[in-house]
VOGU-3710 file (C-alpha; in Angstrom, 3 decimals, decimal comma):
1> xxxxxxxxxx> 46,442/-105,326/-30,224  43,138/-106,596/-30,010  40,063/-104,314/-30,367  37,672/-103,422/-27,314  34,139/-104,392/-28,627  31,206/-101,573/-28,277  28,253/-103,251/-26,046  25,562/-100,751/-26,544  23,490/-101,527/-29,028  21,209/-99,878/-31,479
11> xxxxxxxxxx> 18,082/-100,425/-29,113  20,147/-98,827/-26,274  20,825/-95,588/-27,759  17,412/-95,301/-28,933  16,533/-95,967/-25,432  18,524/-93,061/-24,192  17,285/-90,372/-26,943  13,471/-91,165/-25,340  14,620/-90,897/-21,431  16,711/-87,241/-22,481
21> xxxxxxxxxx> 13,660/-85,856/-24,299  11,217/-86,890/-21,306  13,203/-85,334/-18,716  13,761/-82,327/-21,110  10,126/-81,642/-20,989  9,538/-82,080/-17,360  12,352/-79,501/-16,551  10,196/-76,725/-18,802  7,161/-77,874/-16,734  8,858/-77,427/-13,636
31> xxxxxxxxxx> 10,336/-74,495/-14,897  6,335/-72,753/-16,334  4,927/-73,690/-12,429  8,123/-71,775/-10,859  7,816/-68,949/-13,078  4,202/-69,017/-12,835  4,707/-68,855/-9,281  7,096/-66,181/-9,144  5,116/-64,433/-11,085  1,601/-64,339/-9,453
41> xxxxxxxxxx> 3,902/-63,656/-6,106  5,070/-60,374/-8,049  1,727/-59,643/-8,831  0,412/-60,362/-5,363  2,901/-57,306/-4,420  2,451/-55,157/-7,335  -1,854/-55,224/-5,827  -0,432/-54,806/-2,416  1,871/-51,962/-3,280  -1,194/-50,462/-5,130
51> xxxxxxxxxx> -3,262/-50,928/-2,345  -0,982/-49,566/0,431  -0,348/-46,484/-1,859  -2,876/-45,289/-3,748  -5,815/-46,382/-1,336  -5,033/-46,454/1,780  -1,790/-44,011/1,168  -2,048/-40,949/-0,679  0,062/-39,118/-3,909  1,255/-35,937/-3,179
61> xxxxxxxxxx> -1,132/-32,914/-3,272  -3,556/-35,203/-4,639  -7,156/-33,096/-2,948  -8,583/-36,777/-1,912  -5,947/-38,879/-1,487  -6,861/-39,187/2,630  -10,732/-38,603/2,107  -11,400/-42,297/3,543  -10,248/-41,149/6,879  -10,773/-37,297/6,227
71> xxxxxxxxxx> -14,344/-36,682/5,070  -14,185/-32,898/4,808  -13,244/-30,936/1,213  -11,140/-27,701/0,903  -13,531/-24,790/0,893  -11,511/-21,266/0,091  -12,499/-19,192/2,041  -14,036/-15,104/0,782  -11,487/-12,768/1,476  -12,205/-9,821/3,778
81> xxxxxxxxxx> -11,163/-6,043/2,494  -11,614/-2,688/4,559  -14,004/-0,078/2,928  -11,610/1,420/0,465  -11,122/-2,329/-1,133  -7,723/-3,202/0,934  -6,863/-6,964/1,523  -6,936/-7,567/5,267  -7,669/-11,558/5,327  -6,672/-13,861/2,544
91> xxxxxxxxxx> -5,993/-17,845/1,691  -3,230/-19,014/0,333  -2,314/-22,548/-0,483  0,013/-24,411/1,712  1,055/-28,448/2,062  0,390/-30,310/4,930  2,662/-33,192/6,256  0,446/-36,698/7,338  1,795/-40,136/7,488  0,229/-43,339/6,648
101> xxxxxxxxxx> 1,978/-45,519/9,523  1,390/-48,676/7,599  3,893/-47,988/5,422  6,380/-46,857/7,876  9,384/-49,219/7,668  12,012/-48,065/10,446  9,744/-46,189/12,730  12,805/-44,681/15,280  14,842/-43,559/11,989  11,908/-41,712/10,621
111> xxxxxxxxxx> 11,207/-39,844/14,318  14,978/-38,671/14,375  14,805/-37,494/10,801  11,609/-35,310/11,156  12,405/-34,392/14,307  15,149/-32,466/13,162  13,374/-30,639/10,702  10,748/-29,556/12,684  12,866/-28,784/16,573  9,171/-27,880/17,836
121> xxxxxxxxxx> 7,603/-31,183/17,567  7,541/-33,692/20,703  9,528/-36,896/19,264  7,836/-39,103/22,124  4,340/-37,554/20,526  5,664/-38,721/16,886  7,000/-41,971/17,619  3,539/-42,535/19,283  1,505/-41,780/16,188  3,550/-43,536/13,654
131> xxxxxxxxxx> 3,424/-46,742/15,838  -0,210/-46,476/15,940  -2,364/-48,748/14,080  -3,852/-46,170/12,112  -4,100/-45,002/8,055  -3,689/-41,458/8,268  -2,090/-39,555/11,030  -1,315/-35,821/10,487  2,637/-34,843/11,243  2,146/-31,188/10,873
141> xxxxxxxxxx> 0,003/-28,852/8,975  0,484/-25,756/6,729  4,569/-26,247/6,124  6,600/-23,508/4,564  8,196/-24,185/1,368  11,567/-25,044/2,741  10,348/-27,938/5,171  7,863/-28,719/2,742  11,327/-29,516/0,213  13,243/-30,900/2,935
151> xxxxxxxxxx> 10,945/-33,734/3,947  10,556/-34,777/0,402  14,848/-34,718/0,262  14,036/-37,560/2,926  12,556/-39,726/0,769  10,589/-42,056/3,688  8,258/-44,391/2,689  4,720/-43,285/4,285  4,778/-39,321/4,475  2,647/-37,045/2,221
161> xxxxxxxxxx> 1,499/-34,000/1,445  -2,090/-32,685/1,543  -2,648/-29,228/-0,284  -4,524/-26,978/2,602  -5,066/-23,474/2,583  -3,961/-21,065/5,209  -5,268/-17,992/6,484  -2,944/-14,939/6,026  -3,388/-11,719/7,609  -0,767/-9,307/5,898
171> xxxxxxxxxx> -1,408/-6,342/8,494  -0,734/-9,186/11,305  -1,398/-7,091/14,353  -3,179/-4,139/13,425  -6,610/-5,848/12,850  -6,165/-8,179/15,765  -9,146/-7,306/17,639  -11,372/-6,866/14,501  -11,428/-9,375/12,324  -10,176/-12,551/14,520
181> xxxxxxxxxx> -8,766/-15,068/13,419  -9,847/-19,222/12,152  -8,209/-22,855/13,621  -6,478/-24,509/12,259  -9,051/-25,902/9,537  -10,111/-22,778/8,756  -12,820/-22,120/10,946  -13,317/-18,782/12,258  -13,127/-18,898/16,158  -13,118/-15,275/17,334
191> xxxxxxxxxx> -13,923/-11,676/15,715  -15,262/-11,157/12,374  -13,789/-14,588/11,492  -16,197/-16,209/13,580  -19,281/-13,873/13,441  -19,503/-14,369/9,368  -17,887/-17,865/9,283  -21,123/-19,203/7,427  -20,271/-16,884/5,163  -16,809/-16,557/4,693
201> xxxxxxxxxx> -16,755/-20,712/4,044  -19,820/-20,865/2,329  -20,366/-20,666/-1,877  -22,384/-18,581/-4,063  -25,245/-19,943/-6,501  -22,719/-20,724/-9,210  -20,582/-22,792/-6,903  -17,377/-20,430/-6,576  -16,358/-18,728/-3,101  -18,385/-15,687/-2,006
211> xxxxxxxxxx> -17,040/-11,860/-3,006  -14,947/-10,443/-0,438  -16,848/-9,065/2,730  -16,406/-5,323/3,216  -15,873/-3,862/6,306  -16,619/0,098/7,826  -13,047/0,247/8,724  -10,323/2,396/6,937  -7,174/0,503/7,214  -4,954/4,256/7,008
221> xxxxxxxxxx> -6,896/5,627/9,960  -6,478/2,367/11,645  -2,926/2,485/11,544  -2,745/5,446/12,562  -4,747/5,362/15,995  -3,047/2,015/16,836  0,523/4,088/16,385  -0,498/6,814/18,537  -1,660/4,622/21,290  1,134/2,503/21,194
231> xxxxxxxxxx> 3,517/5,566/21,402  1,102/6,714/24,689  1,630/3,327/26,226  4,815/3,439/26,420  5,104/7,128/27,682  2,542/6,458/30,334  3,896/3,077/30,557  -0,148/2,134/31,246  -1,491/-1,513/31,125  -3,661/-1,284/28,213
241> xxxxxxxxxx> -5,565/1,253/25,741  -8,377/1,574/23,592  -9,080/4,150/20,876  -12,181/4,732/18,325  -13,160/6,064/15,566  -16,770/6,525/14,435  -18,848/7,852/11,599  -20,895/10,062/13,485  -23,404/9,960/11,157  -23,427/6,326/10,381
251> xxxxxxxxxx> -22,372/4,324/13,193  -19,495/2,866/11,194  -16,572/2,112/12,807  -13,836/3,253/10,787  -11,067/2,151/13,669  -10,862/0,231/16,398  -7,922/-0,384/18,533  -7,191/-2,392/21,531  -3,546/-2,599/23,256  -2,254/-4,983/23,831
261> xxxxxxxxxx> -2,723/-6,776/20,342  -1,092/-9,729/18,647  -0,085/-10,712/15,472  -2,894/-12,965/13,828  -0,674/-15,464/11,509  0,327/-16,416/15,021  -2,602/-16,035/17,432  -1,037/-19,069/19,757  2,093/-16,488/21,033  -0,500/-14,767/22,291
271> xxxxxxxxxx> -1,370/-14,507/26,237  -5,050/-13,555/26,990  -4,302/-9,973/27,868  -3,416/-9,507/24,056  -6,465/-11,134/23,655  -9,020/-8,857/25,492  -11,025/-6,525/23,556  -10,557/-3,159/25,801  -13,191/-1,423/23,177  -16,322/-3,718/23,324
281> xxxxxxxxxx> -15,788/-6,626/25,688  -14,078/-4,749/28,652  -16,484/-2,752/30,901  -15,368/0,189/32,926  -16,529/3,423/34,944  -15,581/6,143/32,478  -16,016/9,279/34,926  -16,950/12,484/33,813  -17,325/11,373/30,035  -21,015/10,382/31,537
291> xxxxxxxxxx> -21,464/14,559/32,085  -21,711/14,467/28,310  -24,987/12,279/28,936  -25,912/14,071/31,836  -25,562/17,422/30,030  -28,465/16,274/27,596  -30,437/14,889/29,804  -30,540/18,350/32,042  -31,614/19,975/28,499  -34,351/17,151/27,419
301> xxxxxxxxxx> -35,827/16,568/31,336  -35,373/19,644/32,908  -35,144/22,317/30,449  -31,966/23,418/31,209  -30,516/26,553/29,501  -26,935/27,549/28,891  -26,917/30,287/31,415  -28,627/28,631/34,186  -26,653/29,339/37,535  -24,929/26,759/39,531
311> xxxxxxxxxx> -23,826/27,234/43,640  -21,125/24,678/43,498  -19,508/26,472/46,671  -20,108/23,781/49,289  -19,304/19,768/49,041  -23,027/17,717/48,493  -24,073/15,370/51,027  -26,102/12,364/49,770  -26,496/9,910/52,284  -23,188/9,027/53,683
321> xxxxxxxxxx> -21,478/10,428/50,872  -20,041/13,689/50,615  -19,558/14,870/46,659  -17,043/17,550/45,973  -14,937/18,829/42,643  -12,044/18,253/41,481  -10,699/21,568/42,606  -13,370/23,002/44,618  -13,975/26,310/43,757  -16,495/28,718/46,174
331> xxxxxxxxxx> -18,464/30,150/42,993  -21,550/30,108/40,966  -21,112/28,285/37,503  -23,637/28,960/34,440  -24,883/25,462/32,641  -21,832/25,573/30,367  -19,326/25,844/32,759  -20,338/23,383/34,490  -19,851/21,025/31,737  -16,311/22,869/30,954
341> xxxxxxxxxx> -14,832/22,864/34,442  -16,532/19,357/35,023  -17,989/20,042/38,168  -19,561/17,032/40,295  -21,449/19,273/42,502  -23,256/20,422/39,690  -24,056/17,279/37,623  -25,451/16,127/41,020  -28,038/18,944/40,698  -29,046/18,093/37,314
351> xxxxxxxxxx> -29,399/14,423/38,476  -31,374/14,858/41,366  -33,544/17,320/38,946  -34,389/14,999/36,578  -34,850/12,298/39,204  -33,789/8,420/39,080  -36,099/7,072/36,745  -36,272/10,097/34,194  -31,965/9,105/34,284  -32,503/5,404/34,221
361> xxxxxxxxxx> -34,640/5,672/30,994  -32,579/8,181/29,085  -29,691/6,277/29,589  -31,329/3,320/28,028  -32,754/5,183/25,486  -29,156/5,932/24,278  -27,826/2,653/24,054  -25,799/2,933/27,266  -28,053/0,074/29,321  -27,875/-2,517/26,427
371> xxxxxxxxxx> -25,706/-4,844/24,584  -23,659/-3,494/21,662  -25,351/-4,797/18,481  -21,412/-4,624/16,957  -21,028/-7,817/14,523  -18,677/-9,475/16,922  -19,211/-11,968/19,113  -16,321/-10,118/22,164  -18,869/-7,489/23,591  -20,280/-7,169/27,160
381> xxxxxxxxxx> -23,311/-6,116/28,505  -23,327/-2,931/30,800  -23,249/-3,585/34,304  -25,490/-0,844/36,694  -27,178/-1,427/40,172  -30,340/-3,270/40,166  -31,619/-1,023/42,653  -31,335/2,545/40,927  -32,661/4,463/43,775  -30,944/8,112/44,968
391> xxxxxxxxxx> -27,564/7,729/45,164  -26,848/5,671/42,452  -28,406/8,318/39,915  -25,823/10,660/41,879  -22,696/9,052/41,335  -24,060/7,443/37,696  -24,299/11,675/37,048  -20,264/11,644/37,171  -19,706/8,316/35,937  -19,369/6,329/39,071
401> xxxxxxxxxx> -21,779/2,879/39,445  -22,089/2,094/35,850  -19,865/0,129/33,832  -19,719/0,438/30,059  -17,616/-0,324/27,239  -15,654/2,483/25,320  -17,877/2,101/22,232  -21,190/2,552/24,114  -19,521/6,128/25,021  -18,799/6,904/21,518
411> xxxxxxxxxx> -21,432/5,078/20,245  -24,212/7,276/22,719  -22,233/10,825/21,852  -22,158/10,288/17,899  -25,898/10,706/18,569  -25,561/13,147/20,716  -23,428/15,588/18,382  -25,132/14,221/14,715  -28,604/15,790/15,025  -29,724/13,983/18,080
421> xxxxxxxxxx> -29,504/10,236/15,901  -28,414/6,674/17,251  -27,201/4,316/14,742  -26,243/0,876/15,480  -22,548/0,381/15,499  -21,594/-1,702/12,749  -18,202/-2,922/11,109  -19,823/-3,548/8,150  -19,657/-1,068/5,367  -22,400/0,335/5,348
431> xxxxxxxxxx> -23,323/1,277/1,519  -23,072/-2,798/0,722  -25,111/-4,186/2,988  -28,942/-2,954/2,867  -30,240/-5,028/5,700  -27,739/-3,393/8,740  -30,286/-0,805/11,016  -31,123/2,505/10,344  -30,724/5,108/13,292  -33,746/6,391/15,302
441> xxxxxxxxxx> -34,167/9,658/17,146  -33,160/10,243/20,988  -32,817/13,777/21,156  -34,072/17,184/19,553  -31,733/18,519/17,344  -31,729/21,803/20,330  -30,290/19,482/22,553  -27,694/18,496/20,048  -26,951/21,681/19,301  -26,013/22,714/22,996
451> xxxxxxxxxx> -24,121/19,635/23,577  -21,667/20,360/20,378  -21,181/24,556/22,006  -20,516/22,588/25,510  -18,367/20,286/23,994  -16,177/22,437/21,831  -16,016/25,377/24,902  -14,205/22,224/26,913  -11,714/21,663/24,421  -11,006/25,321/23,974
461> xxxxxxxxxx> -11,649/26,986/27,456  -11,928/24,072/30,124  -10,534/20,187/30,859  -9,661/19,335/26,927  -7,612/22,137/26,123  -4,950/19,451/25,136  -6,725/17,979/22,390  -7,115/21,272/20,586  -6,071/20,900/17,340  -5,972/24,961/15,226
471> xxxxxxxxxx> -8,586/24,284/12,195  -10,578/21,345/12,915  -12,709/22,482/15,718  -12,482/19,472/18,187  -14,872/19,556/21,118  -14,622/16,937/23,593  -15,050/15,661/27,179  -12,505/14,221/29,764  -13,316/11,368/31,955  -10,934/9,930/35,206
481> xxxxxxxxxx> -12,270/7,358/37,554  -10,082/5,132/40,245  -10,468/1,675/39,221  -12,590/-0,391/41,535  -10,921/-3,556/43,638  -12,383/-5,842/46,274  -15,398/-3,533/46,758  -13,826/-0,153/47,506  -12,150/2,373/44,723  -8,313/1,998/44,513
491> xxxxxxxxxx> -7,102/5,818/44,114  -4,017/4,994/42,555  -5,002/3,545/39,325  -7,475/4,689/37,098  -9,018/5,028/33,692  -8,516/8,079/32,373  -10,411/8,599/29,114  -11,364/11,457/26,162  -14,535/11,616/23,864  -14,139/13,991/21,278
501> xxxxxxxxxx> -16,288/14,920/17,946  -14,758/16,969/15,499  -15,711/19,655/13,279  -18,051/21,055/15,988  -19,968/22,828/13,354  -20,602/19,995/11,497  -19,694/16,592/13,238  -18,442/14,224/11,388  -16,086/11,953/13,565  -16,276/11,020/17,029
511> xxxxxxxxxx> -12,805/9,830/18,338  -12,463/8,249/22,240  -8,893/7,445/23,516  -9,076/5,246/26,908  -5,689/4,698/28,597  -5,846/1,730/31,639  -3,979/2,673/34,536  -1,562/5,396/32,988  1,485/6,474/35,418  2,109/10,409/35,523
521> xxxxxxxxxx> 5,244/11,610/34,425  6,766/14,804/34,189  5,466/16,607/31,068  1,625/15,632/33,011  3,011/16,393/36,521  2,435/13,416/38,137  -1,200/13,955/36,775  -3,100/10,575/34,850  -6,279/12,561/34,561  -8,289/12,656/31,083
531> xxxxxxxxxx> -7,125/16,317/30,505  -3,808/15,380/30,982  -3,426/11,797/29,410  -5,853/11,204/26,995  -7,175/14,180/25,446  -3,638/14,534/23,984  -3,644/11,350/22,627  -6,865/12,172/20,943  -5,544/15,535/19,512  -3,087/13,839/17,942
541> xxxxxxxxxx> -5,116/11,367/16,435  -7,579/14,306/15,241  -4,349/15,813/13,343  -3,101/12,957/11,326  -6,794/11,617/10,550  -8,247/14,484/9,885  -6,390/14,714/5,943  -7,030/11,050/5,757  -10,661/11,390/5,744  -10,593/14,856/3,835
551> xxxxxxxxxx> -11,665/16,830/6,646  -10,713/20,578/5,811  -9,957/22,769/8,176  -11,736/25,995/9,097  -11,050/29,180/9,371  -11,750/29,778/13,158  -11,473/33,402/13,094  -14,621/33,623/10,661  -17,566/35,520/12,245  -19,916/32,350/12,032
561> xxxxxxxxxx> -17,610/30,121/13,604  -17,098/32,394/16,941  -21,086/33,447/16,876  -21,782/29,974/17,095  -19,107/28,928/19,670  -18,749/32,335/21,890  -18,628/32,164/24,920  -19,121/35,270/27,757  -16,016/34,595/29,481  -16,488/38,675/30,840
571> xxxxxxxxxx> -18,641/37,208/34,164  -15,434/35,890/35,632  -12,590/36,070/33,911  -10,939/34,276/36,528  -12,300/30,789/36,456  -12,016/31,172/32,745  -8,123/30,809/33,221  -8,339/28,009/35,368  -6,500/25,382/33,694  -8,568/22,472/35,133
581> xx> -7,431/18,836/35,141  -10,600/17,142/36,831
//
């Protein structure tokens, strides 16, 4: 069998070694530009990733991850304590849900997922902000814990936290009307809150967050007026109430309540009714309350004495008004039964006496013509005729043509019952902060003197009998005046109203109750005067306060105590047992 010869040669397969290694080494130069190229492409989206991320993204609680499009630092805010040191406004951290819509990669899928955690938000509102060409967007701020964990369980590209702080109020309602509350970022918008915001969000020389502001008010007392009203709204079933508590010798305001209220971690719920200040922005007549002002100025103008006689047995006439009491009785009434049996025929007298501008300036001598200097921005000015000829200083003798607030009524009778003294009215405590007002004279201490007998003979012989409370020696004055509408007096809804100062022997506390438009029930008779409304409510705020502030009681059986308060009920025993109700 013959043998197939082999035609490649040596040359040939030296030929083929060269062309193998050649192509060898332009497949690993290929393969170096390829890889190169893959690898500066990685690279290219490592930066990017970086980039979309870190700059124009955020990390999670990171303080300045979003400062680029929110130029505005956390500040904590000073906390706010009431004058025995108790926490009434603090800041807590929360996290705060914004989205970087850049990063967003299914825009509808991440709308239905957060939607669903939080039921309140507006999808068509979301979808619009994450399709938006923007680098920070905010979803929702201050989270709780739980939606805080369950948008991180959704793992979407483009949401993130920002640590915030919140404002917490721990007594939610019962400082509603005090201390305000802030927005949203943290800026205080109404109350205290607003009033000291500088402060509150500003830093001390060392850099750290101011101490904790101190206010006048006693959180247990507070409480404790704000239950008592509440429990008289209801029973009266009246549209609002106010109640105060004052320092009579200080002007602090150690409560102040106004009903409605509303809780202040959620001051959105609230309607503006809630909203409105019935103790310093609302203005109203407050009736015979003014005879506590009229009283004085009889004894500083016209020299009045406590057994000056009184013919309150026919109506006044002044102009085309005719003036009358309550329950017109055809008798002569000394000075201080007068004041007991609030008689408008009499206060008249003592008007007229004085004359219009003697009135006029005592009025605004006691604060009752003037703003409130209260460290609040919800306060009113008093609203009185322009024009204060005749008949205006007659009806302003009974409480009629004048509007005030509640606290210019206490406010004016702390002075009246301290010594003769006005202090400014402050919320502020007042043994931390040297630069608040001190008081200035507007009475002699005389005068002061007879309006603390008048007062306390009301409470135990005349219109406040209900506020009586056995040891504490309240003394008061009750107030009932039809609420004005469309230019004429509606007569069947009123204010009815108590100021009250107790010990009488030694003031210490004045406490007002307003009720707005109170219905009469049985226990009152129908009645929704002050005497039969208010100055109840007031006695029992007297009798749970009273051990709160360390007030002890008297003995009112001592010899001092009746010598100072006696009264010669032996000229007519009769109108003595009058039970009068205005």
């Amino acid at each position: 069998m013959a043998v197939e010869e082999n035609n490649y040669s040596q040359d040939d397969t030296v030929s083929l070694g060269r062309a193998s290694v050649e192509d060898i080494r332009n497949s690993r130069s290929r393969l170096f530009v390829v890889s190169g190229m893959f690898i500066f492409v990685f690279m290219a989206l490592i930066f990017r990733l970086i980039e979309v991320s870190v700059f124009k993204g955020g990390k999670v609680f990171t303080v300045k991850s979003y400062d680029e499009f929110y130029d505005d630092d956390i500040k904590t805010r000073a906390d706010i304590t009431d004058r025995n040191g108790t926490l009434l406004a603090v800041n807590l951290s929360t996290a705060s849900l914004y989205a970087n819509p850049k990063v967003i990669l299914d825009i509808d899928d991440a709308v239905k997922k957060v939607s669903a955690i939080f039921p309140e938000t507006d999808a068509a509102s979301l979808k619009s902000k994450l399709s938006s060409d923007k680098h920070f967007v905010w979803i929702k701020r201050n989270l709780t814990p739980k939606e805080q964990y369950k948008i991180n369980e959704l793992g979407l590209p483009g949401l993130y936290f920002k640590e915030e702080e919140k404002r917490i109020y721990p007594h939610k309602n019962l400082m509603s009307h005090i201390l305000g509350f802030v927005d949203v970022d943290g800026k205080g918008i109404s109350g205290i809150e607003r009033k000291f915001n500088t402060y509150l969000s500003g830093s001390n020389n060392i850099g750290g967050v101011n101490e904790a502001l101190q206010l006048s008010v006693d959180i247990r007392v507070q409480s404790v007026v704000r239950d008592v009203l509440s429990d008289a709204m209801e029973e009266f079933k009246a549209l609002g109430a106010a109640g105060i508590v004052l320092d009579a010798d200080t002007g602090e305001v150690i409560s102040m309540v106004s009903m409605p209220d509303f809780n202040l971690n959620n001051p959105g719920d609230a309607d503006h009714d809630a909203k409105f200040n019935r103790a310093t922005y609302g203005v109203y007549e407050m009736g015979s309350t003014f005879k506590v002002f009229n009283m004085a100025l009889g004894f500083e103008k016209n020299n009045l004495k406590l057994k000056d006689i009184f013919d309150v047995s026919e109506p006044i006439k002044v102009a085309r008004f005719t003036i009358r009491d309550y329950h017109q009785k055809k008798k002569e009434l000394t000075a201080s039964e007068v004041f007991m049996f609030s008689s408008n025929i009499a206060s008249v007298q003592i008007a007229v006496d004085a004359g219009e501008e003697a009135q006029r300036e005592f009025l605004g001598r006691l604060g009752l013509l003037d703003e409130l200097e209260i460290e609040i921005p919800e306060k009113s000015e008093p609203l009185y005729p322009d024009n204060w000829g005749k008949v205006s200083a007659v009806t302003i003798s009974y409480g009629h043509g004048i509007a005030v607030t509640p606290m210019h009524v206490a406010s004016a009778t702390a002075a009246l019952v301290n010594g003769g003294v006005l202090n400014p009215v402050t919320l502020l405590k007042k043994s931390r902060f040297s630069f608040l007002n001190s008081g200035v004279r507007v009475v002699q201490e005389d005068t002061s003197d007879k309006i603390r007998k008048i007062m306390r003979l009301a409470v135990k012989h005349g219109t406040g009998k209900n506020s009586d409370v056995e040891g504490y020696l309240v003394g008061g004055k009750t107030g009932s005046a039809d609420k004005p509408k469309e230019g004429k007096y509606n007569t069947k809804v009123n204010i009815s109203s108590f100021v009250s100062a107790f010990p009488m022997n030694e003031p210490k506390y004045v406490v007002l109750v307003m009720m707005d438009e109170p219905v009469g029930n049985a226990k009152t008779g129908g009645f929704t005067t002050g005497g039969m409304v208010a100055a109840p409510v007031a006695g029992e705020v007297i009798k749970r306060i009273a051990p709160i502030l360390g007030v002890t009681p008297v003995d009112e059986n001592d010899y001092e105590i009746q010598k100072e308060f006696w009264y010669d009920n032996e000229r007519d025993k009769q109108q003595v047992a009058i039970t009068a109700v205005e």
